[in-house]
N, C-alpha and C positions, 0 to 999 in steps of 0.2 A: 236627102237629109243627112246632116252628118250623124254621125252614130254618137251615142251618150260617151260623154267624156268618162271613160275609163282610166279615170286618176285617182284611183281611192278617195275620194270627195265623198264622206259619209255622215247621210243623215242622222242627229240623234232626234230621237223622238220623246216626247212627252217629256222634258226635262225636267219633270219634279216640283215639288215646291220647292225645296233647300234652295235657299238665294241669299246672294250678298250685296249691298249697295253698291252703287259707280264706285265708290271711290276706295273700294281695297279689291281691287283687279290689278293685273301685273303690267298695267300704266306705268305706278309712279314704283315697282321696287326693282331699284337698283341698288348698287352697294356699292360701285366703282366713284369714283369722282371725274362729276361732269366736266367735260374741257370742253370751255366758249369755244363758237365758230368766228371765225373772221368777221371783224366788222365791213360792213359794206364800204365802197367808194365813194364818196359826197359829189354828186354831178352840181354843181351851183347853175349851170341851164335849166337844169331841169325843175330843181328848187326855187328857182324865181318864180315869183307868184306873175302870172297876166292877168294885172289888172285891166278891169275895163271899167271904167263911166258911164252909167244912163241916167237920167234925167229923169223923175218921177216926181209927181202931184203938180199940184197947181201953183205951186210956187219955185217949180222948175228944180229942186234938189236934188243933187248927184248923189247915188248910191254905188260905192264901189263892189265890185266881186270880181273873186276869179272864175275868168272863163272856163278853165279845166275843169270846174267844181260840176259845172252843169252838164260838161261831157261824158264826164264820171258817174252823174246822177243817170245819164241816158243811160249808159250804158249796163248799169245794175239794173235799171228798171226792164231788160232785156234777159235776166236771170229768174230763174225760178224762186222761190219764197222760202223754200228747204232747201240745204244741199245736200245731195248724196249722203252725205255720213248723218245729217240729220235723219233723214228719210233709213233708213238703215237703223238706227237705234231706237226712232219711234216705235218700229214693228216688232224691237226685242222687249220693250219696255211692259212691264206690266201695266193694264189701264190701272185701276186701281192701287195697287202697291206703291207700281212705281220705282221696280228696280230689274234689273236684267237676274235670267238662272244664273246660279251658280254654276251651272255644271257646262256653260258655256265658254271652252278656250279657245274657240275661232274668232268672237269679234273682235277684239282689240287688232288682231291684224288687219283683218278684214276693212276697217276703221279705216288704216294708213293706206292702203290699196284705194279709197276711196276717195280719199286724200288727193292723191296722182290721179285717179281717174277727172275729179271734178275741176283740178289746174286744167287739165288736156280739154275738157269742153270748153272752159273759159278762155281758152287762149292764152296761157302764159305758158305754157311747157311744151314742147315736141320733141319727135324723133332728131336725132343730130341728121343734118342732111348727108347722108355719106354712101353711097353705091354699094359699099361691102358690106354696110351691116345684115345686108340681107345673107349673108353666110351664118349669120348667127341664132339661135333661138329670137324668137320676139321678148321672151323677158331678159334674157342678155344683151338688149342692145343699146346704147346709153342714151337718155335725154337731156337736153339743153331747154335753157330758158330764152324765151322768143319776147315775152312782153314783161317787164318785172313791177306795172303799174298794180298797186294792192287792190284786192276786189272788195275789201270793209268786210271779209271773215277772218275772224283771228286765225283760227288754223289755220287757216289756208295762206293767209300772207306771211304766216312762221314760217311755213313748210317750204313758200319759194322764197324767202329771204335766203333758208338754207340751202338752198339750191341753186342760187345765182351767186353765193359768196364761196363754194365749195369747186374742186374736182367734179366735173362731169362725171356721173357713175349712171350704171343702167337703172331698169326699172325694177328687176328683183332688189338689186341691193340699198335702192335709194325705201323701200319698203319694209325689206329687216331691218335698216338702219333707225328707222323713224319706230319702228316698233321695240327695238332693243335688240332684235337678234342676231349679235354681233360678240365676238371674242376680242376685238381688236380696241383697249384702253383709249385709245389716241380718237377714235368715232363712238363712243359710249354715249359723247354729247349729243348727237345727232336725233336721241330718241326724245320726241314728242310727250310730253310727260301730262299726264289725270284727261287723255282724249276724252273719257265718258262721261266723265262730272260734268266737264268743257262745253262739251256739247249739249248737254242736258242743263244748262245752265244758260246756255244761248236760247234755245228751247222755250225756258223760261223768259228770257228777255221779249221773244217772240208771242207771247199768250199763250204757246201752246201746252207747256207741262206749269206747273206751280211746285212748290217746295214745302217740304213738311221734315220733319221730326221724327222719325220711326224706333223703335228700341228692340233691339238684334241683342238677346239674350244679357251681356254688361254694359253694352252701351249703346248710345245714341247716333243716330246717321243721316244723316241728310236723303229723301230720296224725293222721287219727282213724277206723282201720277199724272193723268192727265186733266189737264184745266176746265172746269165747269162751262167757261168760256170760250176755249178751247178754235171753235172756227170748224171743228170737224176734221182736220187736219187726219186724222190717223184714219178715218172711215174711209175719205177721201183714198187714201193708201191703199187702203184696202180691197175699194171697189176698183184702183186701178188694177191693182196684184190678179185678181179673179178674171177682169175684163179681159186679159194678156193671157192668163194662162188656161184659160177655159171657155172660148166665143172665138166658132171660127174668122168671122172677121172684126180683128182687134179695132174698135173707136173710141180716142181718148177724148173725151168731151171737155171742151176748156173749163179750169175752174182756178177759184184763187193763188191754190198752189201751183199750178202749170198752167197757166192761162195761155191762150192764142200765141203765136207768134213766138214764144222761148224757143231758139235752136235746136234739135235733135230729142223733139220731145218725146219720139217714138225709141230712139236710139237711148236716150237717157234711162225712158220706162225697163226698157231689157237689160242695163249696167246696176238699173236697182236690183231688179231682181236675183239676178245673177251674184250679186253682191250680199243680199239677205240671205238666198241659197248659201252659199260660203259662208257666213254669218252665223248659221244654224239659226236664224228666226225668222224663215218665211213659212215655215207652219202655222205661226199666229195668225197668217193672215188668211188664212186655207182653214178655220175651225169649223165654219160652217159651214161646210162643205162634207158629202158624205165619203164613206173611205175609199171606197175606187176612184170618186172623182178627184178625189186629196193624189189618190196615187196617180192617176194620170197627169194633172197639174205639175205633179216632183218631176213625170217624168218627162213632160215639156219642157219643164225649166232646165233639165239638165242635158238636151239637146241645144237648146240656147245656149248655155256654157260652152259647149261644142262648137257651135259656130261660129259664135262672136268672140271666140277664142282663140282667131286666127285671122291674118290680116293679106288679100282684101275679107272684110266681113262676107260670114256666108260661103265662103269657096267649097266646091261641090256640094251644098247644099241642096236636097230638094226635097221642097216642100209641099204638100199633097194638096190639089185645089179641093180639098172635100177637110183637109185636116184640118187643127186647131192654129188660130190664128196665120192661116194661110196668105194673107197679105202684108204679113208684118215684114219680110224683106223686101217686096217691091215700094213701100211706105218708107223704110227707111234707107234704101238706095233713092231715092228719091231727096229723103233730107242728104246725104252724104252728096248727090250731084249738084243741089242747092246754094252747098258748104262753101262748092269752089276748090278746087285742087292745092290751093294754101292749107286748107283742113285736112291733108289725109296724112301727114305726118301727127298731127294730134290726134288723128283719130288712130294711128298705129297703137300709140300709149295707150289710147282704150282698152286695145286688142290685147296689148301685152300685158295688164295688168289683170286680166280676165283671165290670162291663161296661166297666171301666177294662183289664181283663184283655183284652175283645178286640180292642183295638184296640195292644195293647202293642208290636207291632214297629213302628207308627207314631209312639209314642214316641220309642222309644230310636231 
């Protein structure tokens, strides 16, 4: 087994009441002036619409559409219901209040790593194919865009608009940049600005948080509990988080949000956690759970940072057939051999943004 990432990666615990809404976190304060990215290159192949003709009712009338529309629909329908950075700020979110701690300065990064991570499942970003990158750390090694077709999330088709109209950069820096952490006036633009509103506001589009009105001492603020309606989405999270970090053999039971057949649902499950861990809010999902087993849980998770925070996944890992979730790398070598060897350049990005993950409070 690998040994717990020893990268200063530190728990805070019980973060207090003192909280502030999404939307005055250090998203949107800058004070530089933003400089637009490159606009993209107009393919008119690609913008031509293929139409098609089919013939429907009884009176034989054509209905046109485009073809790509329906290839497009498959292919989302092949995606999970959350994305990652959803699934990530669900578990910060208070159920009722409806706003992240205050005293939390890792998610916003955290946020943008999940960002990269959730392109590299989808197939738009990989490793550059190049023999010597492996001279380099995994987060200095640069990624390129492979598919630039939008997935229908806003983030996420910002984040590789800027990615496919830019300098190839690695995956640390394409992360500071998207988060802001940058001295260089000329890429200031490059940061991704109110990710947490954004998201909790897609959220909302989604059923799953609703919108209210709260008053923070002089004024008024937006914030986003959980919906009456809701679909169970966050419990769902929850009972994954548990299942993973505390049953020796980990089984993800299909359900709305991850149902059958999504890619790498094993491999996805360990990029959430690993990512809440870094986050500072996968204790929320560990409340009911008593304290030894809370601490064994942390310190599961933080072997998993370990492992999967280096590429191939797992290397000299070993896992104990008696220990906690002892089938989870043979389950997800499994999805990785599945994947096809076209995937393991996108699954590198995984690796390298994991391993960006452990060393985060030396970051910020």
């Amino acid at each position: 087994m690998a040994t717990a990432s020893a990268s200063g990666l530190t728990r805070r615990r019980g973060a207090g009441a003192a909280a502030t809404a999404n939307g005055s976190d250090d998203d949107n304060t800058v004070t530089s002036p933003r400089v637009s990215s490159p606009t993209p290159t107009r393919n008119d192949a690609l913008m031509t619409p293929e139409t098609v003709y089919e013939s429907s009712g009884p009176n034989g009338h054509k209905i046109a559409y485009d073809a790509r529309d329906l290839h497009e629909t498959a292919l989302r329908a092949r995606q999970p219901k959350l994305t990652l950075m959803e699934e990530v700020l669900l578990l910060g979110l208070k159920d009722k209040q409806g706003y992240l701690s205050f005293w939390n300065d890792n998610i916003s990064y955290a946020l943008r790593g999940c960002i990269v991570i959730e392109l590299a499942f989808r197939g738009r970003i990989s490793m550059q194919r190049d023999s010597s990158r492996r001279r380099f750390p995994l987060a200095d090694r640069v990624i390129e865009v492979i598919d630039e077709t939008p997935t229908g999330e806003v983030l996420l088709d910002e984040a590789l608009k800027l990615m496919k109209t830019s300098e190839k950069m690695s995956v640390s820096s394409w992360i500071d940049l998207m988060s802001g952490e940058t001295w260089n006036l000329m890429k200031i633009g490059y940061q991704l600005k109110q990710v947490r509103e954004r998201l909790a506001k897609g959220l909302v589009d989604k059923g799953i948080l609703r919108t209210e009105k709260r008053n923070f001492l002089l004024f008024d603020m937006a914030t986003h509990p959980i919906a009456p309606d809701g679909g169970g989405a966050k419990e769902e999270l929850r009972r994954r988080v548990r299942a993973t970090l505390t049953q020796r053999t980990v089984i993800l039971p299909p359900s709305p949000f991850l149902p059958e057949g999504i890619p790498f649902r094993y491999l996805r499950t360990v990029a959430m956690l690993c990512a809440a861990y870094a986050a500072n809010v996968l204790e929320n999902a560990l409340g009911t759970l008593g304290h030894e087993a809370r601490e064994r849980a942390f310190a599961q998770v933080d072997e998993l940072l370990g492992e999967y925070a280096q590429w191939p996944f797992g290397k000299g890992a070993g896992r104990g057939e008696g220990g906690v979730g002892a089938n989870l790398e043979a389950v997800i070598r499994e999805e990785v051999n599945a994947a096809g060897e076209g995937k393991e350049l996108q699954l590198e990005v995984v690796a390298a943004c994991l391993s960006v993950f452990t060393r985060l409070d030396s970051l910020l």
